[in-house]
ZASE-140283 format. One record per residue (C-alpha): residue in three letters; x, y, z; residue number from 0. Coordinates in steps of 0.25 Angstrom, whole numbers, always signed. Each point is the difference from the previous one (the first is absolute). Example, Ala and Ser with C-alpha at 12.3 -4.5 7.8 and 13.67 -1.06 7.14 Angstrom:
<pts>
<pt aa="ALA" east="+49" north="-18" up="+31" i="0"/>
<pt aa="SER" east="+6" north="+14" up="-2" i="1"/>
</pts>
This chain:
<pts>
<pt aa="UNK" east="+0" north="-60" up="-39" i="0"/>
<pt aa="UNK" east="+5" north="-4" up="+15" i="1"/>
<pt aa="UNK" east="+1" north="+11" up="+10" i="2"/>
<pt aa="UNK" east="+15" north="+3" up="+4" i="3"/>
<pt aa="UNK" east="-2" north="-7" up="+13" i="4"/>
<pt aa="UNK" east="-4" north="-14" up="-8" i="5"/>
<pt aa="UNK" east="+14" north="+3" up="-8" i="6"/>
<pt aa="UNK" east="+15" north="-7" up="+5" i="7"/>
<pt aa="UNK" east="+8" north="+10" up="+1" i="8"/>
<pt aa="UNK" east="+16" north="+0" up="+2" i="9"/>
<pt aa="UNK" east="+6" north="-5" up="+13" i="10"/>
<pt aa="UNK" east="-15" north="-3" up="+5" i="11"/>
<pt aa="UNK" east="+4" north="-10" up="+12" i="12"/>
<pt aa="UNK" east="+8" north="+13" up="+5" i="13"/>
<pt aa="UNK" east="-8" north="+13" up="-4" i="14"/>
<pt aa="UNK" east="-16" north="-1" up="-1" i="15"/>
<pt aa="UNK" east="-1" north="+11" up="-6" i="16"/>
<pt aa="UNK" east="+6" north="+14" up="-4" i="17"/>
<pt aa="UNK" east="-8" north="+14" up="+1" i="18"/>
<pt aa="UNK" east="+2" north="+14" up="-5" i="19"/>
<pt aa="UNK" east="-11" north="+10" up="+6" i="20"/>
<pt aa="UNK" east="-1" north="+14" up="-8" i="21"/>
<pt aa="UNK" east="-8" north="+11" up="+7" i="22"/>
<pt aa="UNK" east="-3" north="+15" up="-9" i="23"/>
<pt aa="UNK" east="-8" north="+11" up="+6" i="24"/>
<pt aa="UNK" east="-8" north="+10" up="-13" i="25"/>
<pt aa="UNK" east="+3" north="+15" up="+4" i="26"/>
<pt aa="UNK" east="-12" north="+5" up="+0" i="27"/>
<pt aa="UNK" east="-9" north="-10" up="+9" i="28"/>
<pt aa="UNK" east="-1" north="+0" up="+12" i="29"/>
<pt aa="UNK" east="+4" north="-15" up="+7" i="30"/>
<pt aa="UNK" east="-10" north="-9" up="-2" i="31"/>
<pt aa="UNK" east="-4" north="+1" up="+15" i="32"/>
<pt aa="UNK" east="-5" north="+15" up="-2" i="33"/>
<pt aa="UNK" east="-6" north="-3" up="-15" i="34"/>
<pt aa="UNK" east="-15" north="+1" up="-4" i="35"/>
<pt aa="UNK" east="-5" north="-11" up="-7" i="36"/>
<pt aa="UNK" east="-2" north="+9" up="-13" i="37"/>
<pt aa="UNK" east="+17" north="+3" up="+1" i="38"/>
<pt aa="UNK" east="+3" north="-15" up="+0" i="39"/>
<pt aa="UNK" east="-9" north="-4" up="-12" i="40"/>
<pt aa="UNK" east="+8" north="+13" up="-6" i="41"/>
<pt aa="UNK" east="+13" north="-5" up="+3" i="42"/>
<pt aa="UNK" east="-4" north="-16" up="-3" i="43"/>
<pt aa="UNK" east="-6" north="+5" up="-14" i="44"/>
<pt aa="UNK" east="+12" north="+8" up="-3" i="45"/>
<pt aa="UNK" east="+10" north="-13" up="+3" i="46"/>
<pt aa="UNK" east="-9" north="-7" up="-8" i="47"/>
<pt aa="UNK" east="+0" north="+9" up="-11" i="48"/>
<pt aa="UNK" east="+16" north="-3" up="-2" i="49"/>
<pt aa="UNK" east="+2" north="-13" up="+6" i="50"/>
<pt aa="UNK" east="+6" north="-10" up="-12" i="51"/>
<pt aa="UNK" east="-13" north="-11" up="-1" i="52"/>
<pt aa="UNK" east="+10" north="-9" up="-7" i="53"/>
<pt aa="UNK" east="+9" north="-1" up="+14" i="54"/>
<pt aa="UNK" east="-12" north="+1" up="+9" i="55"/>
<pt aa="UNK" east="-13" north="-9" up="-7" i="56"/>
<pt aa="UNK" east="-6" north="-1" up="+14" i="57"/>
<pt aa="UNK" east="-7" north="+12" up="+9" i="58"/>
<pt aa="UNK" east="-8" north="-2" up="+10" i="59"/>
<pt aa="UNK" east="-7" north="+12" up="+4" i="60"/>
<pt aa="UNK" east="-9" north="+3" up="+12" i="61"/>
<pt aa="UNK" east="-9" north="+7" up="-6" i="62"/>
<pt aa="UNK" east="-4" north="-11" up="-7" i="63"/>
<pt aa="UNK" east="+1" north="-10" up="+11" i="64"/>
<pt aa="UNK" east="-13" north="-8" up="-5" i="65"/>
<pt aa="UNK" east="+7" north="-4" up="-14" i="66"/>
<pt aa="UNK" east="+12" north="-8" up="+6" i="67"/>
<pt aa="UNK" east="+0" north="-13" up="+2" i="68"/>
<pt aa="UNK" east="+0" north="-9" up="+12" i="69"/>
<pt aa="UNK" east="+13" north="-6" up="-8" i="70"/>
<pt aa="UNK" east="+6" north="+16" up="+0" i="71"/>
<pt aa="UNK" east="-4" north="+4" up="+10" i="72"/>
<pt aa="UNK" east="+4" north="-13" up="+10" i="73"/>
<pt aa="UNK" east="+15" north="+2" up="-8" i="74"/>
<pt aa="UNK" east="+1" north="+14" up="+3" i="75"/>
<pt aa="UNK" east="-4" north="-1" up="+15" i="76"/>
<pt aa="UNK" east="+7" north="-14" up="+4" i="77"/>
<pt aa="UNK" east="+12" north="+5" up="-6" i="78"/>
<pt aa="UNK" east="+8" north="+9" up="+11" i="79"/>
<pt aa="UNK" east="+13" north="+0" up="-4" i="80"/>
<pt aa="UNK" east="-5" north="+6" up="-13" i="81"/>
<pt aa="UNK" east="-5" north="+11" up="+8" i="82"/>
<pt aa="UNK" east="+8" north="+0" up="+13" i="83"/>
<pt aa="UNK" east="-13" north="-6" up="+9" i="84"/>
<pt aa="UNK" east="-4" north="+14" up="+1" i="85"/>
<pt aa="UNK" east="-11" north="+3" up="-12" i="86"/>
<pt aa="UNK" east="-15" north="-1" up="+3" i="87"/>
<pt aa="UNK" east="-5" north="-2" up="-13" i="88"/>
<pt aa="UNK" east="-15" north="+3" up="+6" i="89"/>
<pt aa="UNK" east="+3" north="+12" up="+10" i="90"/>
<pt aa="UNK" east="-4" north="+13" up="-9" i="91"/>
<pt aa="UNK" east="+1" north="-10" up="-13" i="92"/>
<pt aa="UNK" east="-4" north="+13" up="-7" i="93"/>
<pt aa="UNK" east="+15" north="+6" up="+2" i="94"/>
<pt aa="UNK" east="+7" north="-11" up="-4" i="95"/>
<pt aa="UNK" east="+5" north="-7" up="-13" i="96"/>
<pt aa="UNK" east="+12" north="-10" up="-3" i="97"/>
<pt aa="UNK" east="+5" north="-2" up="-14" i="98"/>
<pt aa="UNK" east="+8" north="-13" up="+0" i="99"/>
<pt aa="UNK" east="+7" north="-10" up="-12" i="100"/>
<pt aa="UNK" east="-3" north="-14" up="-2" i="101"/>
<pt aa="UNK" east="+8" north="-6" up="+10" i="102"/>
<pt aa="UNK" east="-4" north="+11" up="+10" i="103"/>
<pt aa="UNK" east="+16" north="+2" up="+2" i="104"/>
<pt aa="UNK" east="+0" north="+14" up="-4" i="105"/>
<pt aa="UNK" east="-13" north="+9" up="+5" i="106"/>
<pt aa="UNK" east="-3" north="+15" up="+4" i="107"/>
<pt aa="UNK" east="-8" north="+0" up="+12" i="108"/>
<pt aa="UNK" east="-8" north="+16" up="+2" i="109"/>
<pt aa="UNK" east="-5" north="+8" up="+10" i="110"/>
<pt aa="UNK" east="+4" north="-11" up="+12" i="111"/>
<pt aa="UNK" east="+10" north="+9" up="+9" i="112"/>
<pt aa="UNK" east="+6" north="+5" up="-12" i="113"/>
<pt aa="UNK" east="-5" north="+8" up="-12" i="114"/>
<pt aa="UNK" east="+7" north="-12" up="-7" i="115"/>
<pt aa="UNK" east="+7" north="-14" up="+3" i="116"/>
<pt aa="UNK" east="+8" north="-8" up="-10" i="117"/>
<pt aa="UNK" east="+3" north="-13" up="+3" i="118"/>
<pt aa="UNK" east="+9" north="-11" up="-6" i="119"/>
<pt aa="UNK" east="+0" north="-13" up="+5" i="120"/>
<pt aa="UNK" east="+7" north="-14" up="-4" i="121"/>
<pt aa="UNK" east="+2" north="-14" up="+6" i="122"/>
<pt aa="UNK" east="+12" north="-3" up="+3" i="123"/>
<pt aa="UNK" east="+13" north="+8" up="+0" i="124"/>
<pt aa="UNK" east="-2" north="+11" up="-12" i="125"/>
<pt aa="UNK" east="+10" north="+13" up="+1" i="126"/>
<pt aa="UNK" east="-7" north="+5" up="-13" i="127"/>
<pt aa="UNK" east="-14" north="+4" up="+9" i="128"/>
<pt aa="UNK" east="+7" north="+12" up="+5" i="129"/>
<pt aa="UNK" east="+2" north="+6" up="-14" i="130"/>
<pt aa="UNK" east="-15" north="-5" up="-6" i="131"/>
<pt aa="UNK" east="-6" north="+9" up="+12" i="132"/>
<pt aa="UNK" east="+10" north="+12" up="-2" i="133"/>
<pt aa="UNK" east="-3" north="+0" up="-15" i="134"/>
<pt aa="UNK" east="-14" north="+0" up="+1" i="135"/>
<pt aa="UNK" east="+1" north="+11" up="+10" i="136"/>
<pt aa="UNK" east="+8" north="+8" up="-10" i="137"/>
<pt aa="UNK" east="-10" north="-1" up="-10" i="138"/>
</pts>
């Protein structure tokens, strides 16, 4: 399957690409900042536990940096518009996971800033990202 960014999208030659960025903090746990290692494998475990595998194949979680592939790896990092330019994949890997679709459009990024990131992202201009974002957050 071609990652949204490979994909023609309407009104391309105007609008490269549209963006909706969804952020959730878990009462309960501290920012990510002020978390032990041990409470982001508790929060990331509990995610997991819930999220739809169906909507979200692909994980790449850090502490199990040593079993992705160059291939994954190389998409997830050259990728900064997936994840606003701002996520080190390999600073405290342990802390972080990603749970993304086949096309990487729709992907929930944890324990960056946020307890919780969800991103949608299409090429070209696509008012319906705004409402994949808000209803994976909902859920």
């Amino acid at each position: 399957m071609a990652m949204w960014y490979e994909k023609t999208g309407a009104e391309q030659d105007v609008v490269l690409s549209t963006k909706a960025i969804i952020t959730r903090n878990i009462r309960g746990y501290n920012f990510p900042c002020k978390m032990s290692s041990d409470e982001c494998r508790q929060l990331i475990d509990q995610v997991d536990k819930v999220i739809d595998r169906n909507r979200f194949p692909n994980t790449w979680d850090g502490k199990k940096i040593s079993d992705q592939s160059k291939g994954e790896t190389s998409i997830l990092t050259s990728q900064s518009q997936l994840f606003g330019g701002k996520l080190n994949l390999l600073k405290d890997a342990d802390r972080k996971a990603i749970f993304y679709n086949d096309d990487a459009g729709l992907s929930v990024t944890m324990n960056e800033v946020e307890h919780i990131v969800i991103r949608a992202l299409s090429s070209g201009h696509d008012s319906s990202v705004l409402d994949k974002a808000d209803n994976l957050a909902r859920e």
